[in-house]
DOZA-142601 format. One record per residue (C-alpha): y, x, z. Coordinates in steps of 0.02 Angstrom, whole numbers, padded with zeros to 5 digits, always signed. Each point is the difference from the previous one (the first is absolute). Layout:
YXZ;...
***
This chain:
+00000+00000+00000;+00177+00063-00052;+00120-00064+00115;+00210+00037-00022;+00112-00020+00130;+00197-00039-00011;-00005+00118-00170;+00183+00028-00056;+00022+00083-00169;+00186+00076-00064;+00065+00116-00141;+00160+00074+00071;+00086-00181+00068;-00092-00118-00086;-00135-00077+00103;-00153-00014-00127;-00139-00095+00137;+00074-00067+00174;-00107-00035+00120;-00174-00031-00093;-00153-00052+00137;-00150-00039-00110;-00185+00014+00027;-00130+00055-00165;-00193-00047+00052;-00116+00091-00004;-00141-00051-00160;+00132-00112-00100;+00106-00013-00116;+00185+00032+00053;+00111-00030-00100;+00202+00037-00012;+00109-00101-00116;+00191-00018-00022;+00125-00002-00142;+00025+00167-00081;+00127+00084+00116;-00068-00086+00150;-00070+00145+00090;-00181-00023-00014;-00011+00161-00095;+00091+00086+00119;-00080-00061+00142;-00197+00055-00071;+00081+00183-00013;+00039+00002+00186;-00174-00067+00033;-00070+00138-00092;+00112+00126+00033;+00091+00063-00131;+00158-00069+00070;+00034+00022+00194;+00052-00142+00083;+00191-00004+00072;-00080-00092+00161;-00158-00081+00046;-00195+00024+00012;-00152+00007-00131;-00181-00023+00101;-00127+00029-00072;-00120-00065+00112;+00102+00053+00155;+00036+00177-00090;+00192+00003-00009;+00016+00078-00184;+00176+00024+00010;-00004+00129+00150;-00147+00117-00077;+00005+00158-00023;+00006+00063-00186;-00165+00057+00026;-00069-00154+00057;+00081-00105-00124;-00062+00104-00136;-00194-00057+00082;+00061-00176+00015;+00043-00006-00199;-00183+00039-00009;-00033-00153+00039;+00089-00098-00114;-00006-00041-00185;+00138-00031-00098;+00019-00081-00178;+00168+00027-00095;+00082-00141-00109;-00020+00114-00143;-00178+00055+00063;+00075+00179-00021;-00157+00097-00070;+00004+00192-00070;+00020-00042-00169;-00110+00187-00022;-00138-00050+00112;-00141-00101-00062;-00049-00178+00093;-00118+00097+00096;+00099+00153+00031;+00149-00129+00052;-00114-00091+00124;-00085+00158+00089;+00188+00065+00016;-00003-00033+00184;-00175+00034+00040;+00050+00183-00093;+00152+00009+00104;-00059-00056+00182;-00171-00025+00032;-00153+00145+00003;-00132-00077-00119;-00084+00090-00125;+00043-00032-00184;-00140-00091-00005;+00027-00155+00154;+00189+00020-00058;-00078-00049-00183;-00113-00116+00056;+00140-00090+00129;+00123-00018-00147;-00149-00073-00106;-00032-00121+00137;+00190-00058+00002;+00029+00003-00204;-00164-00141+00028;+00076-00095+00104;+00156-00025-00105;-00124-00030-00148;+00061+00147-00098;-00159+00103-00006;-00020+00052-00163;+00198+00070-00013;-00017+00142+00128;+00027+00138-00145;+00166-00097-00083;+00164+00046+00034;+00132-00124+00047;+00087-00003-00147;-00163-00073-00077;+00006-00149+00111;+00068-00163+00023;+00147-00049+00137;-00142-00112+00090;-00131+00137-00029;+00136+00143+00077;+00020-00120+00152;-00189+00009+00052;-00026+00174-00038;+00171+00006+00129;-00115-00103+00126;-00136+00120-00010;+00085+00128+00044;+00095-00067+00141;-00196-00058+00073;-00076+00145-00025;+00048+00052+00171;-00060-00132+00058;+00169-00043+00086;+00001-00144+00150;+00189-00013-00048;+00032-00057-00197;+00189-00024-00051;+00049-00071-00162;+00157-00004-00110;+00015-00146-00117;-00163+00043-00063;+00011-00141-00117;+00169+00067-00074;-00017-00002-00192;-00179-00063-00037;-00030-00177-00064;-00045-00154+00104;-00193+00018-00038;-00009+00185+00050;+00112-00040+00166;-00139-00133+00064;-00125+00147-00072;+00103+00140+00128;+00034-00122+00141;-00192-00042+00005;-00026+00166-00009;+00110+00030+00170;-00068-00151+00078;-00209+00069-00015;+00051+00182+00057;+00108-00070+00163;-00178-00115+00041;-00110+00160-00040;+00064+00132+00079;+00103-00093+00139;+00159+00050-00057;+00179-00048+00069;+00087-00002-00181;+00175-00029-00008;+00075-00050-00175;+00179-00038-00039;+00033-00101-00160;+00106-00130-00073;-00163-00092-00092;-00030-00183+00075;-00141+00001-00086;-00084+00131+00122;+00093-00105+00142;-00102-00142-00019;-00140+00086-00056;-00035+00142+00120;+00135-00012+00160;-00072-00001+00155;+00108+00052+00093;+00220-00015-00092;+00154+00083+00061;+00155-00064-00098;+00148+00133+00034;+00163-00075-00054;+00170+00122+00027;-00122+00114+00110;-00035-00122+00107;-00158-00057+00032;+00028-00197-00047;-00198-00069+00004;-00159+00046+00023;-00155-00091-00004;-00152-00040-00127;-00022-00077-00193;-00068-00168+00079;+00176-00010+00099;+00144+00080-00134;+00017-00156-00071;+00019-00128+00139;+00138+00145+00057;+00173-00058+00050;+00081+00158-00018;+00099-00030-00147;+00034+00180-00066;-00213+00010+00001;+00029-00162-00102;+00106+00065-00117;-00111+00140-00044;-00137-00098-00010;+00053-00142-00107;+00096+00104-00123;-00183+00051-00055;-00084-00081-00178;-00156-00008+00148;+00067-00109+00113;+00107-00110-00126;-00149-00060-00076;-00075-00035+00191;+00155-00098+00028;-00026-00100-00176;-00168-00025+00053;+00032-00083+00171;+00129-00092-00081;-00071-00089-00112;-00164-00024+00100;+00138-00110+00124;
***
């Protein structure tokens, strides 16, 4: 369980995140959404540290993130995986040489387990069979999983995401957020994903935060973002094709 406490976020004098107190649960789905210059991107980069917080706490189950050590953050980054909206492969490498990048970097397996790891994780994405292409060779969906492979292959218990849909077409989104959904019931990962796609709202959110001016507006589940009464959540969600055609459904079922 990731837990942040009053997180406060600013850039010189402009305060980014005020006061953010959210829970992420363990084995779901978590997911952050917010208009584009809401803070939700902001706010994962705290979480993960590549930004320091101005104020505040990040447990990770009880371990206060923000006051370790370099050294110890550098072992806590071991356990997490992280998937970039551009999925941010070595355009060099091969899909197998991208995947076992980590396991080369940070863990002492022989070339052969490292191999036969990375095999294990191009499977699971379905992309066995593309090990020796290069990304250049592949499709944006295709890049995506081979992205997912290699943020597993450590077999992370933490798994952040960054608009992982960003780009691809509405059949390979459902295609990537199943994708998410299987690995976080496998392997009993807390994954964290922020997006803009009410498509994976509905589909996948367990567990929502809605950040709105970085403040943390609403949080709860997929079953309860529409009944919501927040009306900034409302606005968000409404404004998507998704949820127009729920609304033109209900309506004319009245």
């Amino acid at each position: 369980m990731i837990e942040v406490k009053h997180l406060y976020k600013s850039f010189g004098n402009k305060e980014v995140l005020t006061d953010i107190n959210t829970v992420f649960e363990d084995g779901k789905i978590n997911l952050i959404i917010g208009q584009s210059g809401a803070g939700k991107t902001v706010l994962m980069k705290n979480v993960v540290g590549l930004l320091e917080p101005t104020k505040g706490e990040i447990l990770y189950d009880g371990r206060n993130f923000v006051q370790m050590s370099k050294h110890d953050k550098v072992l806590m980054r071991r356990e997490m995986g992280m998937i970039f909206q551009s999925a941010a492969l070595f355009d060099s490498l091969s899909v197998l040489e991208n995947v076992t990048f980590p396991l080369d970097m940070f863990s002492s397996m022989t070339l052969r387990e490292r191999t036969k790891r990375a095999m294990y994780c191009l499977e699971r994405v379905n992309l066995l069979g593309a090990e020796n292409k290069y990304p250049g060779e592949l499709s944006g969906g295709m890049q995506k999983r081979v992205a997912i492979a290699r943020a597993i292959v450590m077999n992370p218990k933490y798994l952040f995401c960054d608009e992982p849909n960003s780009g691809l077409d509405p059949k390979t989104s459902l295609v990537i957020d199943e994708l998410l959904e299987g690995i976080t019931k496998e392997f009993n990962t807390t994954t964290i994903i922020n997006t803009h796609d009410m498509n994976s709202v509905m589909g996948i959110g367990e567990n929502i935060v809605f950040i709105a001016d970085g403040l943390k507006e609403w949080q709860g589940s997929k079953e309860t973002v529409i009944s919501s009464n927040n009306q900034k959540l409302n606005d968000l969600v409404f404004a998507s094709d998704l949820f127009k055609k729920v609304k033109a459904m209900e309506t004319n079922e009245n």
